[in-house]
N, C-alpha and C positions, 0 to 999 in steps of 0.2 A: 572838565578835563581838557585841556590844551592840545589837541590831537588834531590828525590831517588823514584825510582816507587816503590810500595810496593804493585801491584795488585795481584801479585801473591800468597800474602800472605791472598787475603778476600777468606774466607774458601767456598769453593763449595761442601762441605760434606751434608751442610743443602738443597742443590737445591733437596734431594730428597724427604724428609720430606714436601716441598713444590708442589711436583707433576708437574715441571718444567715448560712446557709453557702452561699446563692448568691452572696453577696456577696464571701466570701472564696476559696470556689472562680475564683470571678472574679480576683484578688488574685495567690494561685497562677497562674492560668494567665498572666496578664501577666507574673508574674517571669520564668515559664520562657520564653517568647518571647524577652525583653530580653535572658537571661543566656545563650541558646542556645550561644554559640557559644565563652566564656567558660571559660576553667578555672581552677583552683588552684593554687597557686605548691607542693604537694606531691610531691612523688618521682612517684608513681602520675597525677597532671595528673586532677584527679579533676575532675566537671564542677561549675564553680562552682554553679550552681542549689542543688547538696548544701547550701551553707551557708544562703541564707537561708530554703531550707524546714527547715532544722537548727537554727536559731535560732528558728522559731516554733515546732517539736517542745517544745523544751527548755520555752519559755514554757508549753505548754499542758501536758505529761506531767511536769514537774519544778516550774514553778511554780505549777503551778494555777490558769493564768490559761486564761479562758473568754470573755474580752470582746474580740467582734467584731471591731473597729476598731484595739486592740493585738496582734494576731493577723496583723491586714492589715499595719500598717506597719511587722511584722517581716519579713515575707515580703517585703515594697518595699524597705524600707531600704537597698539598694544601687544600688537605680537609677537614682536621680538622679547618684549619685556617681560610678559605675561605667560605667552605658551612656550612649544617647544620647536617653536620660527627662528630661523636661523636669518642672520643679516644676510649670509650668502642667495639665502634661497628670495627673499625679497628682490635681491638683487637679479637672481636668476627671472623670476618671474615677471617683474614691472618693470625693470631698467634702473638706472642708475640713478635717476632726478628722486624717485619717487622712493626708491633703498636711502637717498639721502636723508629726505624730511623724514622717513621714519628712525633711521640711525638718527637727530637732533635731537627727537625727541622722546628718547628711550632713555631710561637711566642706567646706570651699570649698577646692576645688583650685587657686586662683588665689595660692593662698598658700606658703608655703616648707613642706616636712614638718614640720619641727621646731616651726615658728610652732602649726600645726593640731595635732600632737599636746601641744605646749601648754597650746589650748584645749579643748582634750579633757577635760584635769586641771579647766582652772578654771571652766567650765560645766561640768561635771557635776550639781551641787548646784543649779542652777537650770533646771533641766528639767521638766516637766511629767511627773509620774508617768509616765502611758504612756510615755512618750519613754526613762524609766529604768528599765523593763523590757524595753525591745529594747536599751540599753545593758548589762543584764547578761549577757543571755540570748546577745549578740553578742561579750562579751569570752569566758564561759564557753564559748562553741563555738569558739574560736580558742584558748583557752588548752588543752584540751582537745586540740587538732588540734597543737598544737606539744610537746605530747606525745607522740604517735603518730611523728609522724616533723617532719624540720625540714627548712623550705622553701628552695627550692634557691635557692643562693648566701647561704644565713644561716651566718653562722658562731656559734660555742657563747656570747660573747660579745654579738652582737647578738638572741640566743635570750631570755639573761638579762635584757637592758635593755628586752625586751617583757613580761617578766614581772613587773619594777618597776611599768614603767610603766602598764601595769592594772594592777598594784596601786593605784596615784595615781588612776587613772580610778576605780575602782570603791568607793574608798574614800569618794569625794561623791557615792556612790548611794545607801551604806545606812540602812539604813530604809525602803527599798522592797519586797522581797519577803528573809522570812528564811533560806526555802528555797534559794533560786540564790545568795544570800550565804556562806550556809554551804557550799556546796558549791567556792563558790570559793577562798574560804579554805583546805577542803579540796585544792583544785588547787594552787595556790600553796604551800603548805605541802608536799607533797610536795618541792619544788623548793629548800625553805629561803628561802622569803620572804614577808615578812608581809603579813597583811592582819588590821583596816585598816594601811594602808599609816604606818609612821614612820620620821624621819629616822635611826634607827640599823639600820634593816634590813639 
C-alpha cells in the first residue's frame, strides 16, 4: 500500500483545552453509561462498550495516536448513532472539535442501509484527519472481530460483502496513518481481498 503516516501532523496543541486524561476519562465514562446495556451481534453477546474502548486501544497502542480529542471521539463514535445521544449533548459536553469527529462519523439512520453504506465509500476521502483515524481504527476492530467468529444471522456470503465493502471504505482513507493501513491490508488479505480496494478483486 502506497501510504505516508501523517500522525505527526494531528495537532496536540488542543489536548490542553481538553484537560487531557480528565477529559478523556470523562469521554470513557459517558460511552459506558450510553452503551450499558447494549451488546454485540457476536455468538458470545459480548457487551458492546468492548468496541468502542477497542477502537480507541487500537488508535493509541497500534496507531500511535496520543491526541486527546481523536481518542474521545473514538470512544463517542457510537453514540449518537447507537443510543439515545443527541449531537447537541456531545456537543454540550466535550466541545466542538470532538461533537465534529463524532458527527463524521455517524450515519444518518433516516436513510436506507444501502444508501449510508454508499456514503461511507464516497466521503471517506473528505473527512477531516481525525475523523479518518476513528474510521480505520473502527473498520480494523470489526474486520478483526468477523474474524473471530461471525454475527449471528450472517451468512458466509454477507461475511464477504463486508469485507469488500471496507475494503471500498478504507481505500479513501489512505494516507492517514500507515500503521492501521497496513495492518488492514494484512486483515483483508488474509480473506483473499484486496486493499486498496479495485475493481478486479
Amino acid at each position: 500500500v502506497a501510504v505516508v503516516s501523517t500522525q505527526s501532523s494531528v495537532s496536540s496543541g488542543i489536548n490542553a483545552e481538553y484537560g487531557g486524561t480528565k477529559e478523556l476519562v470523562k469521554a470513557i465514562n459517558f460511552a459506558c453509561i450510553k452503551h450499558v446495556d447494549q451488546r454485540r451481534k457476536d455468538p458470545g453477546k459480548s457487551p458492546y462498550i468492548n468496541h468502542p474502548v477497542g477502537v480507541m486501544n487500537i488508535l493509541c497502542e497500534e496507531g500511535n495516536i496520543t491526541d486527546i480529542p481523536t481518542l474521545m471521539g473514538a470512544v463517542l463514535h457510537d453514540t449518537v448513532e447507537d443510543t439515545d445521544t443527541s449531537p447537541d449533548e456531545i456537543l454540550q459536553q466535550f466541545g466542538e472539535e470532538v461533537a465534529d469527529i463524532v458527527r463524521q462519523v455517524t450515519d444518518d439512520k433516516s436513510l436506507p442501509k444501502a444508501e449510508r453504506k454508499r456514503l461511507q465509500i464516497v466521503n471517506a476521502p473528505h473527512k477531516t484527519e481525525k475523523a479518518k483515524l476513528v474510521k480505520l481504527a473502527d473498520k480494523l476492530y470489526n474486520l478483526r472481530d468477523l474474524g473471530k467468529s461471525t454475527p449471528e444471522g450472517w451468512t458466509e456470503e454477507r461475511v464477504k460483502e463486508y469485507r469488500i465493502w471496507s475494503s471500498k471504505v478504507c481505500t479513501g482513507l489512505i494516507g492517514t496513518n500507515e500503521a492501521l493501513e497496513g495492518k488492514i491490508q494484512n486483515e483483508l488479505g488474509t480473506y483473499g481481498v484486496k486493499f486498496p480496494y479495485s475493481d478486479d478483486n
